[in-house]
N, C-alpha and C positions, 0 to 999 in steps of 0.2 A: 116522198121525194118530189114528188109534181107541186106541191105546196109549194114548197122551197125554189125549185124553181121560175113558179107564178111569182114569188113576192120578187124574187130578184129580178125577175122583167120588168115588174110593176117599177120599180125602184129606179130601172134605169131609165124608162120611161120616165120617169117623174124628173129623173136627172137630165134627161135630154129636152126637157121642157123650159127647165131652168137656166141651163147652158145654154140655150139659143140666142139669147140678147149680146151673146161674148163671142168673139170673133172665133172662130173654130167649129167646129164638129157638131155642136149640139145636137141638131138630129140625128146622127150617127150613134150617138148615146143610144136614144131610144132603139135604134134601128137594132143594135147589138141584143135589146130583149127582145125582140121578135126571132134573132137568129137562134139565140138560146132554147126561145120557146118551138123553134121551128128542127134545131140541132136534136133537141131530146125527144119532145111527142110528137113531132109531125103535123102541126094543126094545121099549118099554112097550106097553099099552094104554089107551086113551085112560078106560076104566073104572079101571084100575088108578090110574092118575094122579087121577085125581078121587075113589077111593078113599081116599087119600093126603091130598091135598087136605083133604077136611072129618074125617081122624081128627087132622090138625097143627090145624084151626079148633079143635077140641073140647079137643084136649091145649090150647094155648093158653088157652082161658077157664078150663079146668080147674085152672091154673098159677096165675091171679091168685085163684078163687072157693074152691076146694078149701081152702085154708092159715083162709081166713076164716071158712066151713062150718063145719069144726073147731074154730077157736078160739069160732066164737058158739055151736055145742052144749055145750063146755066151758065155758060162761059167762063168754067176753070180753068187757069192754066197747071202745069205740072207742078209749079210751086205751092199753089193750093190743094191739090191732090196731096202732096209730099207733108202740109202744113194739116192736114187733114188727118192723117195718117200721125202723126207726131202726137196731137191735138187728142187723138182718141189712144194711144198709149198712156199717155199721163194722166189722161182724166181714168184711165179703170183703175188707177191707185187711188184716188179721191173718194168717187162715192160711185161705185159701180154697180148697175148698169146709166146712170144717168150720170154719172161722171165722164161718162166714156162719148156719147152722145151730145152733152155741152161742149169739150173738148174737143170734139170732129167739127163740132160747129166754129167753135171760138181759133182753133188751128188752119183749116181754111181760110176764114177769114185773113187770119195774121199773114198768112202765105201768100195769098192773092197781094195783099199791102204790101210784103218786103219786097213781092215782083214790080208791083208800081202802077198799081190798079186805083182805079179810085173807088173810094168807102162804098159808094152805090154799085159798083162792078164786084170791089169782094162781096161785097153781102149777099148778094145774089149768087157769088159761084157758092158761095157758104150754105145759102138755105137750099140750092140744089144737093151739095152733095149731103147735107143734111137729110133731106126727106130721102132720097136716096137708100141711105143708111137704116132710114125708116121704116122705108119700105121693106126691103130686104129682112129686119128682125120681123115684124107679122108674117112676112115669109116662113122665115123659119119656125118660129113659134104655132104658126099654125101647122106646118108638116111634120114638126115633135109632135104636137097635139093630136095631128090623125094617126099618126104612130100610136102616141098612148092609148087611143080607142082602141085599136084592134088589139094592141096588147091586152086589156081588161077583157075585149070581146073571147080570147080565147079560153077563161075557164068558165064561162058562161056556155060559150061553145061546147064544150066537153059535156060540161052537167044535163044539156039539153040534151047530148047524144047516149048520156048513158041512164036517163026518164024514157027516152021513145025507144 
């Protein structure tokens, strides 16, 4: 049964690695195999888990405020935000995750223009909330990613404890 439950962590980890470039939960994914694996054998500690815990809380506010951060230092207004947001809905029907990322870019931009910005002021609130955006997915992707370590770490873990 421990098999079974090592693959299905592994899996959600792999899945929360892959959903992190997509607006939602991605880390959360992984985070659920670690619950799993910490629900049924106990490998974790209860620090570690709670650990985990409030770095998914922070990656998550950091996911919606981070993209914003950016585009209002780069001097966004709310219609760029708005165009922004628009911009990356339509582009993850396209070719997503880089449909989704041109779109945030190319939708800002249009929003900054319909406010009544000029081409040099959108492009700039655009590459703001762009990188932004950027930044926030290696964000995520790498907090899936330490996720998935310690998820792999824990049947290695075990094998070690039942050798010594």
């Amino acid at each position: 049964m421990e098999i079974v439950i090592y693959i299905i962590a592994i899996l959600l980890g792999i899945g929360g690695i892959f959903a992190s470039p997509f607006p939602g939960p991605g880390p959360l994914i992984g985070y659920a195999g670690m619950l799993l694996i910490q629900w049924q054998l106990k490998f974790y500690s209860n620090i570690t888990m709670w650990v985990f815990a409030g770095v998914l809380a922070f990656v998550f506010v950091l996911d919606y405020l981070l993209p914003l951060w950016f585009g209002k230092r780069f001097g966004a207004s709310k219609a760029g935000s708005w165009g922004s947001v628009i911009g990356m809905l339509a582009g993850m029907f396209i070719i997503p995750p880089i449909g989704m990322m041109t779109g945030l870019l190319i939708g800002a931009i249009v929003g900054e223009l319909i406010a009544g910005r000029t081409s040099k002021e959108a492009v700039k609130a655009g590459i703001g909330t762009y990188i932004g955006a950027w930044l926030t997915n290696v964000i995520k992707v790498g907090a899936a990613g330490l996720i998935f370590l310690f998820i792999c770490a824990a049947p290695f873990g075990k094998l070690l404890q039942f050798l010594t």
